[in-house]
MDAnalysis code that builds the backbone (N, CA, C; Angstrom):
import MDAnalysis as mda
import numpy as np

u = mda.Universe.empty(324, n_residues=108, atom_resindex=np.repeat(np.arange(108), 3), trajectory=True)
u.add_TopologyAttr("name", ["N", "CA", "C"] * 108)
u.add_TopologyAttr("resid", np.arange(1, 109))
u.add_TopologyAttr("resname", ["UNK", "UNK", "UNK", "UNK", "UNK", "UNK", "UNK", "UNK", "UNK", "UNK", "UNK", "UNK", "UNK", "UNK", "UNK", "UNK", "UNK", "UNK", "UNK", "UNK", "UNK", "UNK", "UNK", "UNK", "UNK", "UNK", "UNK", "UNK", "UNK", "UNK", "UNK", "UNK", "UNK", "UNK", "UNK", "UNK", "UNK", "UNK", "UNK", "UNK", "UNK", "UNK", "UNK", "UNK", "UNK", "UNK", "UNK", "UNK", "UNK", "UNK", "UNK", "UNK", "UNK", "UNK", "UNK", "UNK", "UNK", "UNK", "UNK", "UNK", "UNK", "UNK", "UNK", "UNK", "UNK", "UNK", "UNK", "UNK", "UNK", "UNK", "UNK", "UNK", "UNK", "UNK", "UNK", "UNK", "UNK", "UNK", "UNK", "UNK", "UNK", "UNK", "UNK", "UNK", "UNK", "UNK", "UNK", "UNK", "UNK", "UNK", "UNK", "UNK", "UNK", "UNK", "UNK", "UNK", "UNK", "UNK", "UNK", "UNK", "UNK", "UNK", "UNK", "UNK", "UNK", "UNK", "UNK", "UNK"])
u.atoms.positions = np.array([
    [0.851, -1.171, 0.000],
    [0.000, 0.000, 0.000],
    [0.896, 1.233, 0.000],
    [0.738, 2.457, -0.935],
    [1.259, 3.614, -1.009],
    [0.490, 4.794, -0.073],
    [1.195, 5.837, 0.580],
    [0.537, 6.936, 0.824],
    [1.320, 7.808, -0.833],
    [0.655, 8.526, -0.944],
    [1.386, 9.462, -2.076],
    [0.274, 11.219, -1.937],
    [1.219, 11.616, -2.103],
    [0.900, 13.367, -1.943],
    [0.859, 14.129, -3.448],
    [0.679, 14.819, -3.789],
    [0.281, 15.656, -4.812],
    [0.228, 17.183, -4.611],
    [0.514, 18.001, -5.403],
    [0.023, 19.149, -5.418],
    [-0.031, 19.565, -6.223],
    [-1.118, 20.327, -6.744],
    [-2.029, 21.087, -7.817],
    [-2.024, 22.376, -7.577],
    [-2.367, 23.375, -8.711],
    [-2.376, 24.357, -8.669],
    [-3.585, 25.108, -9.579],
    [-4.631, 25.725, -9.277],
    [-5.693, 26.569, -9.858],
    [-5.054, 27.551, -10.661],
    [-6.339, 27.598, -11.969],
    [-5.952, 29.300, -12.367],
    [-6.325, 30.074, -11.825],
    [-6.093, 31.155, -11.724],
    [-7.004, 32.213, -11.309],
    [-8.613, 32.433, -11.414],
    [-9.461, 32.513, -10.777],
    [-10.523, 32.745, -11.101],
    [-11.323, 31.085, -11.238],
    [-10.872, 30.013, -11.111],
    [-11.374, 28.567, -11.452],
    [-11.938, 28.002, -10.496],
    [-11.482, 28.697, -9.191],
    [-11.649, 28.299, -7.712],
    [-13.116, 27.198, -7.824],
    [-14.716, 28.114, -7.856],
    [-15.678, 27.634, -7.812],
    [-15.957, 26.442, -8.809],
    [-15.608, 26.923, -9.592],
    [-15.648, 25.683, -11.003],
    [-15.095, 24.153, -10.657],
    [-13.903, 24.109, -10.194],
    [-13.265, 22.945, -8.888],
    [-13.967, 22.770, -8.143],
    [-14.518, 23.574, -7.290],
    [-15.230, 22.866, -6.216],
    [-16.591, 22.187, -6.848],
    [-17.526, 22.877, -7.225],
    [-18.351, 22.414, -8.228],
    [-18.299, 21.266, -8.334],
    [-17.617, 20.945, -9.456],
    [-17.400, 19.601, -9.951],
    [-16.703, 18.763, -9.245],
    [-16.086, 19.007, -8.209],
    [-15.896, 17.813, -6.833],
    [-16.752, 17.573, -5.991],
    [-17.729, 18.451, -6.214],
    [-19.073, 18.341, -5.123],
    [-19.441, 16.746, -5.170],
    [-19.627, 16.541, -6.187],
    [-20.257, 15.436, -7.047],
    [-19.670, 14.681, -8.106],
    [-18.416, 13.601, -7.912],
    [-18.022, 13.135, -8.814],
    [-18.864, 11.795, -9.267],
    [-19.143, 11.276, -10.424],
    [-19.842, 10.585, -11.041],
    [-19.511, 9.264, -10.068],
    [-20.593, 8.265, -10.084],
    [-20.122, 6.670, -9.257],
    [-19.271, 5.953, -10.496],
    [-19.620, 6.387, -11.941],
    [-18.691, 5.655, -12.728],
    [-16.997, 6.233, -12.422],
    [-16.810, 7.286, -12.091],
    [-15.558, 7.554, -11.414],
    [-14.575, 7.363, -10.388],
    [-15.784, 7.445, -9.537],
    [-15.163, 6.712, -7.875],
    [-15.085, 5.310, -8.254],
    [-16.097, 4.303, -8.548],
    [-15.711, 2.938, -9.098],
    [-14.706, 2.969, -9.786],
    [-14.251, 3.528, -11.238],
    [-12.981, 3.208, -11.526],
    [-11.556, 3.410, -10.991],
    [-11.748, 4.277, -10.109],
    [-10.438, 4.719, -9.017],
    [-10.533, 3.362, -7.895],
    [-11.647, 3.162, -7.391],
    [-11.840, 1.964, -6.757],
    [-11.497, 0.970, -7.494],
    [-11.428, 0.517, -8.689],
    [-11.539, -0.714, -9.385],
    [-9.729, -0.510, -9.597],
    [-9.479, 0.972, -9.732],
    [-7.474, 0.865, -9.978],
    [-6.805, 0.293, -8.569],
    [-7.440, 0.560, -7.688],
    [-6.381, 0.434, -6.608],
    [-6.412, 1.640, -5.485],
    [-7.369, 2.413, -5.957],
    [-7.932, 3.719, -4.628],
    [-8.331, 3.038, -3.593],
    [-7.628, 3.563, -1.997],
    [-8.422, 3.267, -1.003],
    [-9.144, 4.394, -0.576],
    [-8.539, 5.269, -0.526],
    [-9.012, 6.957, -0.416],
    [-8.455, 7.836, -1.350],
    [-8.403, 9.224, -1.161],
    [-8.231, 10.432, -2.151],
    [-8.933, 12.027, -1.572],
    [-7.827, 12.582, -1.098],
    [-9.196, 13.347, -0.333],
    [-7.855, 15.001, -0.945],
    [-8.865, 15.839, -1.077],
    [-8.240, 17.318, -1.833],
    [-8.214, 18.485, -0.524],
    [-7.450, 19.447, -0.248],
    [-7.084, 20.318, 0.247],
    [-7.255, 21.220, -0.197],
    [-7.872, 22.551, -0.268],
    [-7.770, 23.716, -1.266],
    [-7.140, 24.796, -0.249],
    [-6.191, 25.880, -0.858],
    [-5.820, 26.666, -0.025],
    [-5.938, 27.833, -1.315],
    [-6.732, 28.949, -1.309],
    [-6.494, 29.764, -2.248],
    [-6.492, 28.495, -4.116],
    [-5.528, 29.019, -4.413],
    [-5.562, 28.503, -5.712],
    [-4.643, 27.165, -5.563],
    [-4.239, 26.735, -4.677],
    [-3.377, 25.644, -4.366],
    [-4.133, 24.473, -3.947],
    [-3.867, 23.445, -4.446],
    [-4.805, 22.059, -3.946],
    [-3.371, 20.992, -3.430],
    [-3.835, 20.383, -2.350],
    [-3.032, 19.471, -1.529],
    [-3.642, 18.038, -1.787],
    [-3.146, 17.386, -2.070],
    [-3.780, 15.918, -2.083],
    [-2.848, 14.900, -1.477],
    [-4.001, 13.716, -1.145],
    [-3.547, 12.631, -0.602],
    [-3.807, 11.435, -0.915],
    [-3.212, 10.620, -1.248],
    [-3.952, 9.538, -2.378],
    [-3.452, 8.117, -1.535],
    [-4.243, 6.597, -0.822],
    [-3.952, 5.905, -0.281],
    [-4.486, 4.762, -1.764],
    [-3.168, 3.943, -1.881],
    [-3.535, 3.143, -3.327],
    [-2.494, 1.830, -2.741],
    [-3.237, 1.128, -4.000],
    [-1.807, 0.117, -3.643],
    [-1.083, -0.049, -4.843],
    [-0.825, 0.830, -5.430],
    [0.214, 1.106, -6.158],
    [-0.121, 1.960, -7.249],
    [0.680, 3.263, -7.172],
    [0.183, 4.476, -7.515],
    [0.639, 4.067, -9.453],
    [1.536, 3.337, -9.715],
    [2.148, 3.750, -11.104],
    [1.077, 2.687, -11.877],
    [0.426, 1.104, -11.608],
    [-0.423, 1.117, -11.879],
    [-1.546, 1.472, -11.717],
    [-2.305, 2.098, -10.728],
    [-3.002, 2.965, -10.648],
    [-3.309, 3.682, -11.486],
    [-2.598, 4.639, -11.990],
    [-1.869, 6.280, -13.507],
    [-2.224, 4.927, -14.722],
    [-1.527, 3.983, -14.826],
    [-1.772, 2.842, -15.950],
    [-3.454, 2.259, -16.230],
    [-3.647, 1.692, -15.520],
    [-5.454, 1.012, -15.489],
    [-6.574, 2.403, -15.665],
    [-5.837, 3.622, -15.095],
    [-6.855, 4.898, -15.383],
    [-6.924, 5.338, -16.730],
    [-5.179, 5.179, -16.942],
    [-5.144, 5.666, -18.323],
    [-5.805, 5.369, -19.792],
    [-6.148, 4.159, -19.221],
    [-6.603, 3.076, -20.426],
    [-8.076, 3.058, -20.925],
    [-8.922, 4.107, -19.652],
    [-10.234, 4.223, -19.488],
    [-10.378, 5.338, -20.522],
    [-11.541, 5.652, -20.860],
    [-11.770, 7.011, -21.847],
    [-12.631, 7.767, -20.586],
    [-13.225, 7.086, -19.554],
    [-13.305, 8.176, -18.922],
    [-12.364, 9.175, -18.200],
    [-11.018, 8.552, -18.439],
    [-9.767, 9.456, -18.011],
    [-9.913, 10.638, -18.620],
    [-9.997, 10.699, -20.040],
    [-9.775, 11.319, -20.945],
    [-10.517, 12.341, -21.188],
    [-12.062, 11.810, -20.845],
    [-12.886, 13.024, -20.893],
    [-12.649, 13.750, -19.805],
    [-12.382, 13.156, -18.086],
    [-12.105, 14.301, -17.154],
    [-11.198, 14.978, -17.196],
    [-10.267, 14.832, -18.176],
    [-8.958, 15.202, -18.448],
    [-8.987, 16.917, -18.914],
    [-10.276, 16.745, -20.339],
    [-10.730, 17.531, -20.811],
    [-11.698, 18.691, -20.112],
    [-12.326, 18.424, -19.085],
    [-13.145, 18.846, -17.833],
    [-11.907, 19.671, -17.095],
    [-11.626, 18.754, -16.507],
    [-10.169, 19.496, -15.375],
    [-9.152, 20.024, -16.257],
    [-8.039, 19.699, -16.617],
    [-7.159, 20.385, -17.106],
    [-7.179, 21.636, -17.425],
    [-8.411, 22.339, -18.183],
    [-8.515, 23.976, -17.959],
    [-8.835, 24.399, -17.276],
    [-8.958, 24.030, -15.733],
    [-8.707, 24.683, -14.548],
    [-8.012, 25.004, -14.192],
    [-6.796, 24.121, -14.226],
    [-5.059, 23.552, -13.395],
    [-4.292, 24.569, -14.164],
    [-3.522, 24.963, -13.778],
    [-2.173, 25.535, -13.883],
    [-1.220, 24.817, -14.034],
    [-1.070, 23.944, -15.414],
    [-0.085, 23.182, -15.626],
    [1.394, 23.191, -14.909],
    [1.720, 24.288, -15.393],
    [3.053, 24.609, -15.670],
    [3.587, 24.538, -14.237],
    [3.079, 24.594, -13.155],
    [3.263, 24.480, -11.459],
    [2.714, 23.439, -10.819],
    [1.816, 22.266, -11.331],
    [1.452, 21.360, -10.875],
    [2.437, 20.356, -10.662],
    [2.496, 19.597, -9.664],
    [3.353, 18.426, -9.700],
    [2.629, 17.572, -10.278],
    [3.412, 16.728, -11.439],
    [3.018, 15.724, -12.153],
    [3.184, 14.386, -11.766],
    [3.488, 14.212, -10.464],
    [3.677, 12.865, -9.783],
    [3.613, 13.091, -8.256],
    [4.094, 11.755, -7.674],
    [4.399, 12.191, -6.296],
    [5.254, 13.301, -5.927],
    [4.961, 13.807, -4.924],
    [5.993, 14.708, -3.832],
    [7.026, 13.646, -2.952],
    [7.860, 13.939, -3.412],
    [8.777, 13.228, -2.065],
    [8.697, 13.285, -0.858],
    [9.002, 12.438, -0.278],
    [8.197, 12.263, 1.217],
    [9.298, 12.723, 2.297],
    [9.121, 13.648, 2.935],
    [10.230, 14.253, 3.438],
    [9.944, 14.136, 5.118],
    [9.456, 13.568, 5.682],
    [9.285, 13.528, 7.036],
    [7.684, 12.613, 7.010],
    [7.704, 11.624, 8.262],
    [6.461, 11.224, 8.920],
    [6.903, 10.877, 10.445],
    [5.414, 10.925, 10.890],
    [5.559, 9.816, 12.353],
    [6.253, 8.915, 12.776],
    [7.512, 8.682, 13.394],
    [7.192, 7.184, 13.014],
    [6.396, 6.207, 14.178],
    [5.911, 5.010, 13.162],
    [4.832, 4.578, 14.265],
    [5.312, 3.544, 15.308],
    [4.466, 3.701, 16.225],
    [5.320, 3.099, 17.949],
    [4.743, 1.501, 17.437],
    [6.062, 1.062, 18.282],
    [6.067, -0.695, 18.119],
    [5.286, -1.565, 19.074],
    [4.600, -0.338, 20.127],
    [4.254, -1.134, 21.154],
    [2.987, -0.265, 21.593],
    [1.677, -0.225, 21.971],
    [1.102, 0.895, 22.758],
    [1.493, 0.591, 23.774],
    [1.534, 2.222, 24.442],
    [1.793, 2.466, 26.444],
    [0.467, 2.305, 26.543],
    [0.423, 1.445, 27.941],
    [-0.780, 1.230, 28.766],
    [-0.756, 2.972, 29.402],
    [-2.104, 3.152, 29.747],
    [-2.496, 4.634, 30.387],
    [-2.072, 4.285, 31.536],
])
């Protein structure tokens, strides 16, 4: 299982248009993210900046089995003139610090 991070970037002025259309993503969508290997996926908005978090079990097929769908393609066409290409990260973020998790719980 992967954690993997993301960050996106809005154009100006797209803000509502994003939210919008995340209000309500289609069940044929969430099923195919479910059917790649999504356990979760959850978005951050800060201003024109989006934070993401993506729990998969394996992000590069994941990007592969989506790709192959045409519904990729049409959301592609949907989203992409929102995003701010040119500043988006196009993959993971490197993972630069976590928790690390305890080997044992303390009794209270």
């Amino acid at each position: 299982m992967q954690v993997i991070g993301l960050h996106t970037r809005l154009k100006t002025g797209r803000e509502a248009d994003y939210d919008r259309i995340h209000a309500v993503l289609s069940p044929e969508h969430e099923q195919a993210l479910r059917d790649s290997g999504v356990h979760s996926w959850h978005i951050w908005r800060d201003g024109l900046d989006l934070f993401h978090t993506v729990v998969c079990d394996d992000w590069a097929d994941m990007e592969s089995s989506m790709a192959r769908l045409a519904l990729t393609a049409r959301w592609h066409e949907v989203i992409h003139p929102l995003l701010d290409m040119s500043v988006s990260q196009r993959g993971p973020l490197p993972l630069v610090w976590q928790l690390p998790e305890t080997a044992q719980r303390h009794a209270s």
